[in-house]
N, C-alpha and C positions, 0 to 999 in steps of 0.2 A: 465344622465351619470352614468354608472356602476363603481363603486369605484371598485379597488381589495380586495381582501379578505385576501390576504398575500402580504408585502414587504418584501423582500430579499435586505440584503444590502452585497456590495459586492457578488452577486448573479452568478459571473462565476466562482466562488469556486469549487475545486471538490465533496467536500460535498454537499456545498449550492447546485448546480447546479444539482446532482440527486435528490436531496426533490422536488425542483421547478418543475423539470421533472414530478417527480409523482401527483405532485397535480394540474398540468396543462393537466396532463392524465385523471384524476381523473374527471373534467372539474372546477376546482378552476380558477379564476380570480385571476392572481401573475402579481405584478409587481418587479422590482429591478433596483439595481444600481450598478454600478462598474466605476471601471476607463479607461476602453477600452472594446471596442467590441471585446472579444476574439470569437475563433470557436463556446465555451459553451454558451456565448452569444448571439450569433447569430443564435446557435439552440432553444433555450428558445426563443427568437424572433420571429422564424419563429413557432412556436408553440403557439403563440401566448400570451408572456409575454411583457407587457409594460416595456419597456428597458430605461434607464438612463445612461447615459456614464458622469460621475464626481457625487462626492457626494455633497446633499444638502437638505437642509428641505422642497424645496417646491416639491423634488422628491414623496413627500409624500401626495397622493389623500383620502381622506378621512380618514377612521379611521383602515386599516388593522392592521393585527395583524404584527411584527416587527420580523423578524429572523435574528439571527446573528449567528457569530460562534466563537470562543475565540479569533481568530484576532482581531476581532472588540473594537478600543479603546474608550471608555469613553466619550474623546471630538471630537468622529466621530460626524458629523454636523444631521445626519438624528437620531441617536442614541440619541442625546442630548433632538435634536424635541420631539421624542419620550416620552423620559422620563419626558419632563417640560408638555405636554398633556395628562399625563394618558394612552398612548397604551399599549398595550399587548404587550411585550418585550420576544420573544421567543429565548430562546439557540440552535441549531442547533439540539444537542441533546434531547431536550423538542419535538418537531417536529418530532425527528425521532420515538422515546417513543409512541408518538399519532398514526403515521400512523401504525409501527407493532403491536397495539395489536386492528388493524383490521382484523389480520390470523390469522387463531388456530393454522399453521406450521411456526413457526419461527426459519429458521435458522442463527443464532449470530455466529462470525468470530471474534476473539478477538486474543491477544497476540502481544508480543514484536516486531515480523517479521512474515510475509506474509499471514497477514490478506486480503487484495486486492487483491492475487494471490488466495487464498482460497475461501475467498468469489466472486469472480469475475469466478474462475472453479466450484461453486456450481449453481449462475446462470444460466453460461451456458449449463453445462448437462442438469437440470432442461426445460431449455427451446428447444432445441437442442430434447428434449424427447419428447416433446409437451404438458409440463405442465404449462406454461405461467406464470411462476413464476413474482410476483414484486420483483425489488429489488433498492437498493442504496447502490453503491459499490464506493470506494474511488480512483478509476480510468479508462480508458478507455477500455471496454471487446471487442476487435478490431474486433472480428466476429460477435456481435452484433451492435458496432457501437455507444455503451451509455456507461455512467458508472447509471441510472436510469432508471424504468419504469412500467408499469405497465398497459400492456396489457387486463388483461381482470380482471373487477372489481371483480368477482365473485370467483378469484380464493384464495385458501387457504392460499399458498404459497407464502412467505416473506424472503428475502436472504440481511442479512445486513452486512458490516463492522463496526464492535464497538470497536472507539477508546477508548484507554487505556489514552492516553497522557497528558487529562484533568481530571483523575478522572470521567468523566460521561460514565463510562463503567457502574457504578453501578445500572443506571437510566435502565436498559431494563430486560424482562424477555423471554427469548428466548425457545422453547420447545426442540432444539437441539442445543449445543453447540456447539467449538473447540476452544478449547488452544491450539495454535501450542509449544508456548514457553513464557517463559519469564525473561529477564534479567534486569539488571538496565538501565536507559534510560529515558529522559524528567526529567534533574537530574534538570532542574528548576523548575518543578513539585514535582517530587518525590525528597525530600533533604535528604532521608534516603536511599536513591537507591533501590534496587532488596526488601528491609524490607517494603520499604512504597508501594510497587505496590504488594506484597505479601497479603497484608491488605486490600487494594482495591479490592483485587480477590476472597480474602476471604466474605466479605460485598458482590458482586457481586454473588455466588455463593448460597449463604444462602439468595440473594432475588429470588431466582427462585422461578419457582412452582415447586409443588410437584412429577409432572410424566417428567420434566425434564430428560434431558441427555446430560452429562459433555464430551465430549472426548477429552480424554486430552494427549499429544504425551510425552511417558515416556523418548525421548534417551534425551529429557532438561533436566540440572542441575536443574535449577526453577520450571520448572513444576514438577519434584522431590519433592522438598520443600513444594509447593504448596497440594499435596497429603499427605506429611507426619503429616503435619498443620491443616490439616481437616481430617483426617482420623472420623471424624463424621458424614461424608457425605455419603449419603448412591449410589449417581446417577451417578459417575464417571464412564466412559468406559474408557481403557488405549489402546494404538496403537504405535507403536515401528517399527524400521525399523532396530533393533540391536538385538529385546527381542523377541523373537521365543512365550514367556509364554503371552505375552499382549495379547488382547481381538480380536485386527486385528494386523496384521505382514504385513510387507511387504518383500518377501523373493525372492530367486531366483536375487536380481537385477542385471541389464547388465545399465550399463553406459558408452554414448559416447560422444562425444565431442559437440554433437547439439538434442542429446534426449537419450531416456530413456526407462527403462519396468521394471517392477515386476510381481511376481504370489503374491494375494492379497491372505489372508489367515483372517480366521474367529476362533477364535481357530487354531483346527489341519485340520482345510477343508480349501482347497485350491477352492475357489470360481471363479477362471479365472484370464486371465494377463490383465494388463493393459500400455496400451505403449504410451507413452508419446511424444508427439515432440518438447517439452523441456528437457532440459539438467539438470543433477546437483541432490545430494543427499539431496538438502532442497528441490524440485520441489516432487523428490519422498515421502517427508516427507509428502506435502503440499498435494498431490493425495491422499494419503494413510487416512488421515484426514479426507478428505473431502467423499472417497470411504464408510469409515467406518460412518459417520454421513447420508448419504443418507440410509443403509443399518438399518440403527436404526431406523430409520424414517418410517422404512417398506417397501421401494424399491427395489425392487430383482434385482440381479447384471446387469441379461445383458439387464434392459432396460437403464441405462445410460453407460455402460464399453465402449459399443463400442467409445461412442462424447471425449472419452480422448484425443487421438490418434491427431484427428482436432482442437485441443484447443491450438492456438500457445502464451499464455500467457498474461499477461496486459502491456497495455502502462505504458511502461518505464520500466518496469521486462523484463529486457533480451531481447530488441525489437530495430533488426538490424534500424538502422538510418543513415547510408548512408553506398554505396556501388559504390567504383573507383578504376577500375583495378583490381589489388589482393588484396586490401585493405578493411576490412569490419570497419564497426563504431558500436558496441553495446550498445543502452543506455540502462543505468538500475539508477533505484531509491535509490539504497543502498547506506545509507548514516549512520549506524551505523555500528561497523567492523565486527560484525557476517553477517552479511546481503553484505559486501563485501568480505569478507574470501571463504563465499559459492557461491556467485557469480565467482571468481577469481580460487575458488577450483573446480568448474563445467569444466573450460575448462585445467584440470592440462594436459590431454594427447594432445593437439592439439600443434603439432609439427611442422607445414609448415612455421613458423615463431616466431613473438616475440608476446608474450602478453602486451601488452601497457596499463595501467591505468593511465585515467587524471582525478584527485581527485581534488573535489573541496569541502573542508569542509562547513559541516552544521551547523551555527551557533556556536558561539564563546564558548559557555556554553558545549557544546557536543564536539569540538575540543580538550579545554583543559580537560572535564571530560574524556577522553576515548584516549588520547595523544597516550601514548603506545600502545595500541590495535589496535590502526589503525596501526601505525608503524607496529605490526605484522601481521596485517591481507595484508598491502600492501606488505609484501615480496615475496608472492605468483606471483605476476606481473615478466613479463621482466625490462621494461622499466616503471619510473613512475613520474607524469609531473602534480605536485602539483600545485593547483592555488591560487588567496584567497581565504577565508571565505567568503561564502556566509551568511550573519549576521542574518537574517530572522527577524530583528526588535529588534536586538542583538546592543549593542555599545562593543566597543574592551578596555575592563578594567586592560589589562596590560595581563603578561606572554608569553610564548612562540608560534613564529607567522608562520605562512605556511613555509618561507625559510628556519626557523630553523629546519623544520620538515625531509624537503627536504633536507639539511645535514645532517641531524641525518639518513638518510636513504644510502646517499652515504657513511659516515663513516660502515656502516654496509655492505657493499660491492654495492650496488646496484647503477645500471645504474639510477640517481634521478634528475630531476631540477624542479625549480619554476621558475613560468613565473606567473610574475606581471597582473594587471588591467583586463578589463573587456574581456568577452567572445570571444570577435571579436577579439581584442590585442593579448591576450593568444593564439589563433589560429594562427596568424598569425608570430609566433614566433613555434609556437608546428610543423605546418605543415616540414619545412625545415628538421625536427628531423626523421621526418616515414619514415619508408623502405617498400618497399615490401613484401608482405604476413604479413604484422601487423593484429590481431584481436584487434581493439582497444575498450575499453570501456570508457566510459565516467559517473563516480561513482557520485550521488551526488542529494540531494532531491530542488537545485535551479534552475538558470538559465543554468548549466552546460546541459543541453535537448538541447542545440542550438549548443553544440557544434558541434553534424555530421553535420549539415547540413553548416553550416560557413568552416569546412574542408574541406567536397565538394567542393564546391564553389572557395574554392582557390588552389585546388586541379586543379581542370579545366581552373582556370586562370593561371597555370602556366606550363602546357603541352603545 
């Protein structure tokens, strides 16, 4: 019998689940475990990873090496195994460390918002070009079909998302960079806010190598900071979509309701437009990044400018989710307020109706750390249809709870309700509420993804 040579626990992760990807490309022997056969499961399945559905020690064949991810608790049963037999006890991040510094071209995707979106549009140009880049992106790139992979062994090219959240951003050395931004955020991580993820960036920054390159988007407050704190650093490139004097600009912009374009500028050379068929001035922030990193890299514009244009964004960034009548469903991932502000503020001109947000907060720690800001970033909505706390392994240690929120939002003038319990419930109380020509979104890093399609659904059952 062939033992595997990696277990994965909890292996339909979207992290886990692109590592596993690449080392099952790669032709490793992976096995893993979770607690349902998700879609990610059943694709590592069919690629041939021994699958587990519930956790346990005897999931455990031989002596693999053991990868987790900070989810993973202590008294997890395969975790424990692990650790009472001497295995190799791998962080997610340790894994990803090993396989990028297989590429001399590593591109690293880091910051507070739209790491996924950036590195998920780096991918895809790259391969869309015909460079068969690897990568492990933290969500699904819907023209490719992965959020992992890794095509052809031989190739240089390596496109990752590096979370900030655990502190193991500090673990990688990347030859291209991007900081899109960075605010306070994972205040159960960071207990000093925006000071302790400053710190992290800095430690991060000073382990690169030496012919690195920083690009780093100057219209952030943070990433302000960030420059003004290291000004020791010799490898920073700046890119702006306000600052004409940054390294790339992005100029000329026309913003509509469902995309986008700029003239991309290098200095004062205007290198060509790029047009987007996503919406919204963090999308052009997020191109312009990403424009100006491949560029650095030694790419000349128009062998990727043109794959923009066909790039309709990642699962759950801005990815219609169901569509009945005049009514459309938006899911998006944004579950901190700048990341709903800009989503909310993307569709400020669309007029054929009411803009709807059903907010479902993430975890009680970020609820109460950012109370206010959500409040302001939801006033941008019509209509706004608060649900609970989705707790993410969170307990509710007292202060103020979703309903309260949902009044504090009606006192402020706005059309606001909470609707109680789970997904299905909330839907089934939210539905009676939509009108016609609603652009609904559905805000929120939980189970709030289910909500188009449960809408649907009772949408048809009651015509």
């Amino acid at each position: 019998m062939e033992f595997p040579e990696y277990h994965f626990i909890a292996i339909g992760g979207i992290g886990q689940s692109a590592l596993a990807e690449i080392l099952l490309k790669e032709g490793k022997k992976v096995s893993g475990s979770d607690i349902s056969k998700s879609k990610y499961v059943k694709k590592l399945e069919n690629l041939g990873a021994k699958i587990y559905i519930g956790h346990g020690a005897d999931n455990i064949q031989g002596a693999p090496k053991i990868v987790i991810s900070s989810a993973i608790k202590e008294d997890n049963p395969e975790l424990k195994y692990a650790r009472e037999n001497g295995l190799e006890v791998l962080h997610r991040s340790d894994l990803l460390k090993v396989i990028s510094q297989r590429y001399s071209e590593f591109f690293g995707f880091c910051g507070t918002h739209g790491k996924t979106t950036t590195s998920g549009l780096c991918a895809y140009l790259l391969s869309k070009g015909g460079f068969k880049p690897a990568y492990a992106i933290g969500g699904i790139i819907p023209e490719l079909n992965t959020n992992g992979d890794c095509e052809d062994k031989n190739t240089p090219y390596f496109v990752a998302e590096l979370d900030e959240s655990d502190g193991t951003v500090v673990k990688y050395a990347p030859k291209y960079v991007l900081i899109n931004n960075l605010e306070a955020d994972h205040l159960d991580f960071y207990k000093n806010g925006l000071d302790d993820i400053l710190k992290t960036f800095r430690k991060f920054i000073l382990n690169l190598r030496t012919d690195s390159r920083v690009v780093v988007n100057i219209d952030n407050a943070g990433n302000q900071k960030l420059l003004e704190e290291n000004s020791d650093y010799g490898n920073f490139v700046t890119c702006s979509i306000l600052n004409k004097n940054a390294d790339y600009s992005a100029q000329n912009i026309v913003l509509d309701v469902l995309s986008s374009s700029f003239d991309f500028y290098k200095g004062d050379k205007c290198l060509g437009k790029i047009e987007l068929s996503i919406p919204g001035k963090h999308n052009v922030s997020n191109a312009l990044g990403v424009a100006a990193c491949l560029i650095e890299a030694g790419f000349g514009f128009n062998v990727f400018a043109q794959y923009f244009k066909t790039f309709s964004g990642m699962g759950r960034r801005f990815q219609k989710s169901a569509e009945f009548d005049t009514i459309r469903v938006i899911d998006d991932y944004a579950h901190h307020p700048s990341e709903i502000k800009a989503t909310l503020d993307a569709v400020k001109n669309y007029d054929n109706g009411r803009v709807v947000a059903i907010f479902q907060p993430h975890r009680f720690s970020r609820f109460s750390g950012f109370y206010n800001e959500f409040l302001d970033a939801l006033m941008l909505a019509d209509y706004i249809c608060v649900l609970d706390v989705y707790a993410a392994g969170e307990t509710y240690s007292g202060g103020l709870k979703p309903s309260d929120f949902a009044f504090e939002l009606q006192r402020a003038g706005k059309n606001a309700k909470y609707f109680c319990g789970s997904i299905e419930e909330a839907a089934e109380q939210i539905i009676g509420t939509i009108e016609p020509y609603d652009l609904i979104f559905t805000l929120g890093a939980g189970d709030i993804t289910k909500m188009g399609g449960v809408l649907n659904e009772l949408y048809m059952l009651k015509k």
